[in-house]
C-alpha positions as CSV (number, residue, x, y, z in Angstrom):
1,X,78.2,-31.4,5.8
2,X,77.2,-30.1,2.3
3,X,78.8,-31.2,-0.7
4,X,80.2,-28.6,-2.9
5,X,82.3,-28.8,-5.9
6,X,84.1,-25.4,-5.9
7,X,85.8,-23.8,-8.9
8,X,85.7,-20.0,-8.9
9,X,83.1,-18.3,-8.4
10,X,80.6,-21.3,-9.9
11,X,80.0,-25.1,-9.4
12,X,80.8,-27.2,-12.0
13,X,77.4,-28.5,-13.0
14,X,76.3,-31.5,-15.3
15,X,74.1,-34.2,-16.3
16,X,75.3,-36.7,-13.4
17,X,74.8,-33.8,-10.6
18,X,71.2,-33.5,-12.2
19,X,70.2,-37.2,-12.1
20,X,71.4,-37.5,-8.7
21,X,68.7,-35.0,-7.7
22,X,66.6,-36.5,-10.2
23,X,67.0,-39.5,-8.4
24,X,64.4,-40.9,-5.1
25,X,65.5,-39.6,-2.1
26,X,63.8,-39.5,1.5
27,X,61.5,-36.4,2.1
28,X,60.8,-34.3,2.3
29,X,62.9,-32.7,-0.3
30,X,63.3,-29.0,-0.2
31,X,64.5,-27.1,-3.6
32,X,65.6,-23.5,-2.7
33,X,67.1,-21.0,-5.4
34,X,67.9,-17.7,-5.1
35,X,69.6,-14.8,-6.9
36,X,73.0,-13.7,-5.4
37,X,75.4,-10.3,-6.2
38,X,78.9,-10.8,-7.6
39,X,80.0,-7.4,-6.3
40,X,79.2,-4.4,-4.4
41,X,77.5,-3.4,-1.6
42,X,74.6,-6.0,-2.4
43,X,76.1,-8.6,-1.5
44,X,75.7,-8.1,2.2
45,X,72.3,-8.6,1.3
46,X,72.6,-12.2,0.1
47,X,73.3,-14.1,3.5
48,X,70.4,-12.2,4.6
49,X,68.1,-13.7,1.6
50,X,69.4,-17.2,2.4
51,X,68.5,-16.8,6.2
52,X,64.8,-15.7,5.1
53,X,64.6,-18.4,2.3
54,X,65.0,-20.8,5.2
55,X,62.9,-19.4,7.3
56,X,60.0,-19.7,4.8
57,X,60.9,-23.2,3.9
58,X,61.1,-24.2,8.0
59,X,57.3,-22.9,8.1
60,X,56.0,-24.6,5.2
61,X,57.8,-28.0,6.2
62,X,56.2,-27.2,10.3
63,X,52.7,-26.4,8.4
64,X,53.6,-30.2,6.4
65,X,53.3,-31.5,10.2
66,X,57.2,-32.4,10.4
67,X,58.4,-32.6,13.8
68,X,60.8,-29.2,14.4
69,X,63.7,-32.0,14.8
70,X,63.2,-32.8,11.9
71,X,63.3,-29.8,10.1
72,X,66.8,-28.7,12.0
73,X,68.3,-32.3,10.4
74,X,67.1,-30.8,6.9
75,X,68.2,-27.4,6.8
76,X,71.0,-27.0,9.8
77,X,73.7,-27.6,7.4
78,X,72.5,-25.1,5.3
79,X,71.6,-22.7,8.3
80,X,75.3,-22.5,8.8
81,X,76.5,-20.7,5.6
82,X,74.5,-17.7,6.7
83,X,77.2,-16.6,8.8
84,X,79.8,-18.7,6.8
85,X,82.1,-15.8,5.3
86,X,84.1,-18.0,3.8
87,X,81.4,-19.2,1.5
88,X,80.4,-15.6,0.8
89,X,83.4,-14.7,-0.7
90,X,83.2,-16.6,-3.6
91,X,79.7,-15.4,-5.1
92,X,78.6,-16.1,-8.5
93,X,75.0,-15.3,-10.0
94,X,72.8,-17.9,-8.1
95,X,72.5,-20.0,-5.4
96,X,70.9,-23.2,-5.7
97,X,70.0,-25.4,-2.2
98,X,69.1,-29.0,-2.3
99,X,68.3,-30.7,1.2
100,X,66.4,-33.8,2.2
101,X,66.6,-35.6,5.9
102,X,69.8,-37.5,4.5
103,X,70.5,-35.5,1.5
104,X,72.4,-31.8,1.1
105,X,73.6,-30.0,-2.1
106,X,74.2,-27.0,-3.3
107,X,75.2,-25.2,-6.6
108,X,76.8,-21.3,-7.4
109,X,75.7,-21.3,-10.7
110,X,76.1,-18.6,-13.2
111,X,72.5,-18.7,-14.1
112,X,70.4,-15.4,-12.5
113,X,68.1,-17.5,-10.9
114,X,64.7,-16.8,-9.1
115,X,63.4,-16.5,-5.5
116,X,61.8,-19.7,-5.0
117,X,61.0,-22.4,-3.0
118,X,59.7,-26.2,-3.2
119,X,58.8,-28.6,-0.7
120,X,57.9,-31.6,-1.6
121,X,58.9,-35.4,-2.6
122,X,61.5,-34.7,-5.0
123,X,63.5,-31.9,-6.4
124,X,63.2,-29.4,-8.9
125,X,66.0,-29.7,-11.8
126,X,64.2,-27.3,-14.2
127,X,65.7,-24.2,-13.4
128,X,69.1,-25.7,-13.4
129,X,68.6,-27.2,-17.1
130,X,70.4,-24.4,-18.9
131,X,73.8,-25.5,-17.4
132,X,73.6,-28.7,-19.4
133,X,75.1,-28.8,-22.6
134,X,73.6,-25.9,-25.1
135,X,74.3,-23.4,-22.6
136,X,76.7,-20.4,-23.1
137,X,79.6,-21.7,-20.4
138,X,82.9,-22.3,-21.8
139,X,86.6,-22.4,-20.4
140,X,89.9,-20.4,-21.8
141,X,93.4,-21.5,-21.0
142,X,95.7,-18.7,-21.6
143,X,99.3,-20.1,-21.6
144,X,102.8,-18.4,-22.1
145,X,106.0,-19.3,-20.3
146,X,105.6,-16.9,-17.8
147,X,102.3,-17.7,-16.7
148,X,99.8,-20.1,-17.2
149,X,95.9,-18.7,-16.5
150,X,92.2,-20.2,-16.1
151,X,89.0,-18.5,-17.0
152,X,85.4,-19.3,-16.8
153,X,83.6,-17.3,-19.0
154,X,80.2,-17.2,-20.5
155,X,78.7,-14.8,-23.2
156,X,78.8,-11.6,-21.1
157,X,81.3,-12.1,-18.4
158,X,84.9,-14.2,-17.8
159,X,86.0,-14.6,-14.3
160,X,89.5,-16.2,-13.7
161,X,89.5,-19.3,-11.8
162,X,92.2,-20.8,-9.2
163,X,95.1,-22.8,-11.2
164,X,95.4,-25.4,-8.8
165,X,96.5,-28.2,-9.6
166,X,97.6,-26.4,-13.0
167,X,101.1,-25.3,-12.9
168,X,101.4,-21.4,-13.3
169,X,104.5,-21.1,-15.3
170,X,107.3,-23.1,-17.0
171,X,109.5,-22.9,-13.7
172,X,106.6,-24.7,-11.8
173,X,105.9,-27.4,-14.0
174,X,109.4,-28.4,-14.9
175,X,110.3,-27.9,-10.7
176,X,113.9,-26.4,-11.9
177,X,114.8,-28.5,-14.5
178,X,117.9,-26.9,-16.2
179,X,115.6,-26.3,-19.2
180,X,116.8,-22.7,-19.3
181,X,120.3,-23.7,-20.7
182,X,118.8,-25.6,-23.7
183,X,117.0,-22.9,-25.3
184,X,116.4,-19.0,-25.4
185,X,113.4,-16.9,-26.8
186,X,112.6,-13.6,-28.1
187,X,109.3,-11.4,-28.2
188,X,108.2,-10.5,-31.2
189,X,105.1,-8.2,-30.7
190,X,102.5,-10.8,-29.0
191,X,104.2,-13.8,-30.0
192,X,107.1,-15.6,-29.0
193,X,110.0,-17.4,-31.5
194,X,111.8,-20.2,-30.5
195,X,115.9,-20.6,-31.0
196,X,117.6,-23.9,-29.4
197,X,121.2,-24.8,-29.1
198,X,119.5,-28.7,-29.3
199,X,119.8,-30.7,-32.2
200,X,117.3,-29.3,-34.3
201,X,115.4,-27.6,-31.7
202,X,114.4,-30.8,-30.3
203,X,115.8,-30.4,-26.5
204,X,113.6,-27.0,-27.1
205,X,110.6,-29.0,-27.7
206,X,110.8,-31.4,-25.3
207,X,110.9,-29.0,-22.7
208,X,107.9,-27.0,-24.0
209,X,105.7,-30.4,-24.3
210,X,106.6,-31.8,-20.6
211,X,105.4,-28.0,-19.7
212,X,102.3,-28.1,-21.6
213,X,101.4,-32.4,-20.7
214,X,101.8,-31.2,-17.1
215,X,98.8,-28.0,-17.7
216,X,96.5,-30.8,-19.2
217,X,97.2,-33.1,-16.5
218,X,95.7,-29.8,-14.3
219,X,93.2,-29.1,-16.6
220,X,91.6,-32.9,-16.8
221,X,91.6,-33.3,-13.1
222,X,90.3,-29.6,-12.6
223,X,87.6,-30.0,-15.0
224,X,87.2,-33.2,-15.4
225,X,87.8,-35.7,-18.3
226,X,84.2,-35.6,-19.8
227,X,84.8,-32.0,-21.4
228,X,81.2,-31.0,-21.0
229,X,82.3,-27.6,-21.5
230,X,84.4,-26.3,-24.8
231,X,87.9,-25.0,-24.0
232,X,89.5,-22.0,-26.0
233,X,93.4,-22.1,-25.8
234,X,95.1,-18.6,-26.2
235,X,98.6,-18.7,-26.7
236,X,101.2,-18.2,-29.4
237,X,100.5,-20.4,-32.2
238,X,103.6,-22.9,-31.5
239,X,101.7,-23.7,-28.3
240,X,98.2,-24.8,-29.8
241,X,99.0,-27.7,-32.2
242,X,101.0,-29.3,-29.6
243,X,98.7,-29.2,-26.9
244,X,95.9,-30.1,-28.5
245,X,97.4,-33.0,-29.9
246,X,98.4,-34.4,-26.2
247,X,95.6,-33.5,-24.7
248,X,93.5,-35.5,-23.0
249,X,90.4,-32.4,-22.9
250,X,88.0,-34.1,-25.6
251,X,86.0,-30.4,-25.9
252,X,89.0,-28.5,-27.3
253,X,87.9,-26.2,-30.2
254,X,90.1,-26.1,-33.3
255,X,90.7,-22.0,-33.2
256,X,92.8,-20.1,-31.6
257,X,93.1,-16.2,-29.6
258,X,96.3,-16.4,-30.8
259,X,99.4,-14.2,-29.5
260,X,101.5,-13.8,-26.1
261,X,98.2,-14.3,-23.4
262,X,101.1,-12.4,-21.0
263,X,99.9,-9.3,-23.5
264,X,96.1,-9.4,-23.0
265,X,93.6,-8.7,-20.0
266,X,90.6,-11.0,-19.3
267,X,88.6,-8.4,-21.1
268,X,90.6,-8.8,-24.2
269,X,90.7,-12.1,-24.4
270,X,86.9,-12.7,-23.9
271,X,86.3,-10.5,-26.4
272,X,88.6,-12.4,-29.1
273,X,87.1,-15.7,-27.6
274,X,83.4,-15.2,-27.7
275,X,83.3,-15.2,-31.7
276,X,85.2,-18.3,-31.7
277,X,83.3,-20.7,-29.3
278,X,80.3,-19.5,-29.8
279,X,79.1,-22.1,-32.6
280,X,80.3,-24.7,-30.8
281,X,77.7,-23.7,-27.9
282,X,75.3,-23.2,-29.8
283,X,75.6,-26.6,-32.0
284,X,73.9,-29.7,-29.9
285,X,70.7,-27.4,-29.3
286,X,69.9,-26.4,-32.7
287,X,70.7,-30.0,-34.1
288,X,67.8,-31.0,-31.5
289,X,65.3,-27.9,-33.0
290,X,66.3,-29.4,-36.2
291,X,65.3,-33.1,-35.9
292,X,62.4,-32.1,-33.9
293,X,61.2,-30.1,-37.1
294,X,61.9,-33.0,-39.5
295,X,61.0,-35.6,-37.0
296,X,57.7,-37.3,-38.8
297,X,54.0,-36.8,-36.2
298,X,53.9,-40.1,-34.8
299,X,57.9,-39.9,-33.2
300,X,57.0,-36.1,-31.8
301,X,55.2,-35.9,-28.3
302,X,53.8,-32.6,-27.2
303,X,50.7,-33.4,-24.9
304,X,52.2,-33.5,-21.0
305,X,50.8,-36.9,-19.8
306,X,51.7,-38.9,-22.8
307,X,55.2,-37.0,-22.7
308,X,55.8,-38.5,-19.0
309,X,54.5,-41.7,-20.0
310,X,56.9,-42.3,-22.4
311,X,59.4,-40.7,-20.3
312,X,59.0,-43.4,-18.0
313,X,59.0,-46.0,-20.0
314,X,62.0,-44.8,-21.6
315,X,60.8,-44.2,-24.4
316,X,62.6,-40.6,-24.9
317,X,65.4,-40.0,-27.1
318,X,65.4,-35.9,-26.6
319,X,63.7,-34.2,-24.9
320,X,62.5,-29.7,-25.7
321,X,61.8,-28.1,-22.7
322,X,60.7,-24.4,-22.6
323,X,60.5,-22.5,-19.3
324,X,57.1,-22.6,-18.3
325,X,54.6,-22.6,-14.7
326,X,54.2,-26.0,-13.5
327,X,51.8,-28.4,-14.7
328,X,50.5,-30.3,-12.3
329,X,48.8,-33.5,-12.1
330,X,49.3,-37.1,-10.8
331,X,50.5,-40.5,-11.2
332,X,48.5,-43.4,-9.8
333,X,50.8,-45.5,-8.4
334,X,48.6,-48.6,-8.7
335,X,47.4,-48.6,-12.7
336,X,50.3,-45.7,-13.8
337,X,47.6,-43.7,-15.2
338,X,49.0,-40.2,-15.2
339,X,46.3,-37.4,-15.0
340,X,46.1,-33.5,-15.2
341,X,45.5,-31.6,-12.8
342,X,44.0,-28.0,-12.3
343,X,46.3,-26.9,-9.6
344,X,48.8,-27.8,-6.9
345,X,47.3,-30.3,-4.1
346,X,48.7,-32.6,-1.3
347,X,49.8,-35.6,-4.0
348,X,50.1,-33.3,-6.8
349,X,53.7,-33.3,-8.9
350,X,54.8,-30.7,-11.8
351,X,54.6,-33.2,-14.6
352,X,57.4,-31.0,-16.4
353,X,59.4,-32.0,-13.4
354,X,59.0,-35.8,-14.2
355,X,58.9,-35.4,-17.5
356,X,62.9,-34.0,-17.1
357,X,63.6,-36.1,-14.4
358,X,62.5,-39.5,-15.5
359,X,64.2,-38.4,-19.0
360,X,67.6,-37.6,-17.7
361,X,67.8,-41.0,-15.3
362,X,67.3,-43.0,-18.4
363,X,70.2,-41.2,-19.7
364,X,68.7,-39.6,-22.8
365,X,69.7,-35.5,-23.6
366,X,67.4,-32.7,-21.8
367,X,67.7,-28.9,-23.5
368,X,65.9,-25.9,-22.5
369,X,64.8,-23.6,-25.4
370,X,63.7,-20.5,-26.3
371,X,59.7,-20.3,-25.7
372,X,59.8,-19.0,-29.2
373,X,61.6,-22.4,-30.7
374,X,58.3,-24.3,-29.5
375,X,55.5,-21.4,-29.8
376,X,52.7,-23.8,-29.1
377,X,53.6,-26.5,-26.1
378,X,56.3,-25.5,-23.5
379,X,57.3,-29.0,-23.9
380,X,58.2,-31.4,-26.8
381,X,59.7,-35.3,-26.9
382,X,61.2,-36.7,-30.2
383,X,60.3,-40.5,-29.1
384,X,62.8,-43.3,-30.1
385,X,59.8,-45.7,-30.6
């Protein structure tokens, strides 16, 4: 059975789903990514890709000398999504495959990812490293009485996610609570004012914050409680201050797309969004770029083998990663010496791979970067000793 943690079109992907690939697992480990069509006649195309993806990784494993049994226990469970038209349906911009004899993953990213295959003795995590915080993914939570919507949405695209568990509307969340009774409202152009027959309003209130506590309570189990990815609320601005002050979303940013969501189109909204998260995004990343530029010579680490080295001995604080061709070379498993290598061969491991992996299991911060932002080395380590 392969594990997949759904939400829209895309997989929720993080640090902890990285390590565990990054972690030792029995091999062979097969790494298999491909691009995949949101829409249109294309997408037909995609279970065919898959189906050819695994037939290319079934001969290099045979030409590896693995019994045929073998390879069936590897990649049967992904075999079966090829004519799995439920999975189909919900395409995104990638498709990333992770199998092993006891071991299957797989991510929908919205990354455009590349034909490719490994086979090998562990996975590859590179191409997956823009998902991890610095990347342009960010949430929106559009909320008026009426309805109550979730987007996904990245620099170029928003794609509105199933609410469940998140209540859709007042009426849901408050499960007919005579709420109705206590207070009234009016439009006024995209926003909504407020009148109560309460005490001061305060029956009025009430009502709106056991509707909003019961949309975070959605949100935090629907996304999680980390907040690895910002959230922009869009709503009137009565709404705002009051969620964000229950909330239990740590990744809330402090503006607003302010106005009656019930008013706008996902189109609108991204585009009033976009300007406003897009600091935040942008933030951890070019703090990293910063300290690596101040950092004095002897904490910076640019040569490959002495940036594994001190990867493994935990010695990394942050690690600058650049996309780049492998680099390949080996560890000695006896004296830990780690040498370069000219090319691929039977023992042979990317050291960029290790360099990331043994990084992120010793639970320091990972960022890819522009190959301009490190325009000699595809790979740079501020060292914490």
């Amino acid at each position: 059975m392969v594990k997949q943690i759904r939400i829209g079109g895309a997989d929720l992907v993080g640090t902890e789903d990285l390590k565990e690939l990054a972690s030792p697992h029995e091999g062979p480990c097969v790494s298999i990514f491909m691009p995949t069509n949101r829409s249109g006649p294309d997408t037909q195309q995609d279970p065919t890709l898959l189906s050819e993806l695994l037939d290319d990784a079934n001969d290099q494993l045979s030409s590896m000398g693995i019994e045929q049994s073998m390879i069936d226990a590897i990649l049967g469970p992904h075999r079966a999504l090829v004519d799995d038209g439920e999975f189909w349906r919900y395409p995104a911009d990638g498709l990333a495959l992770y199998c092993a004899p006891s071991f299957h993953r797989l991510f929908r990213v919205q990354l455009p990812l590349t034909r490719a295959i490994s086979t090998g003795t562990s996975f590859q995590i590179r191409p997956l490293l823009p998902l991890l915080a610095g990347d342009n993914r960010f949430f929106l939570l559009a909320i008026s009485q009426n309805h109550v919507k979730l987007y996904e949405a990245t620099r170029d695209r928003i794609a509105e996610l199933k609410l469940s568990p998140i209540p859709g509307s007042m009426d849901q969340a408050l499960e007919g609570e005579e709420y109705r009774r206590e207070f009234n409202f009016r439009s006024v152009g995209r926003a909504i004012q407020y009148f109560g027959s309460g005490v001061g309003g305060e029956v009025d209130k009430q009502s709106i914050e056991r509707f909003l506590r019961a949309i975070d309570h959605g949100v935090v189990e629907r996304l999680g409680a980390e907040g690895r990815h910002p959230l922009v609320l869009a709503s009137v601005a009565y709404y705002a201050p009051l969620y964000r002050a229950m909330s239990r979303y740590p990744n809330i940013i402090e503006e607003t797309v302010e106005g009656n969501a019930d008013y706008e189109n996902p189109r609108e909204l991204h585009e009033r969004a976009w300007p406003l998260v897009r600091p935040y995004l942008d933030t951890a990343r070019q703090q990293a770029l910063t300290r690596l530029r101040e950092a004095p010579t002897a904490r910076i680490a640019t040569l490959i083998t002495d940036v594994v080295a001190s990867a493994r001995e935990g010695g990394i604080d942050t690690l600058l990663m650049a996309p780049a061709p492998p680099i390949w070379g080996r560890i000695d498993p006896a004296t830990e010496v780690i040498e370069e290598l000219d090319g691929p061969s039977q023992d042979a491991e990317d050291l960029l791979e290790c360099a990331a992996a043994y990084t992120l299991l010793n639970d320091e911060k990972v960022f890819q970067v522009e190959p301009a932002e490190l325009p000699e080395t595809s790979v740079a380590a501020i060292l914490r000793f």
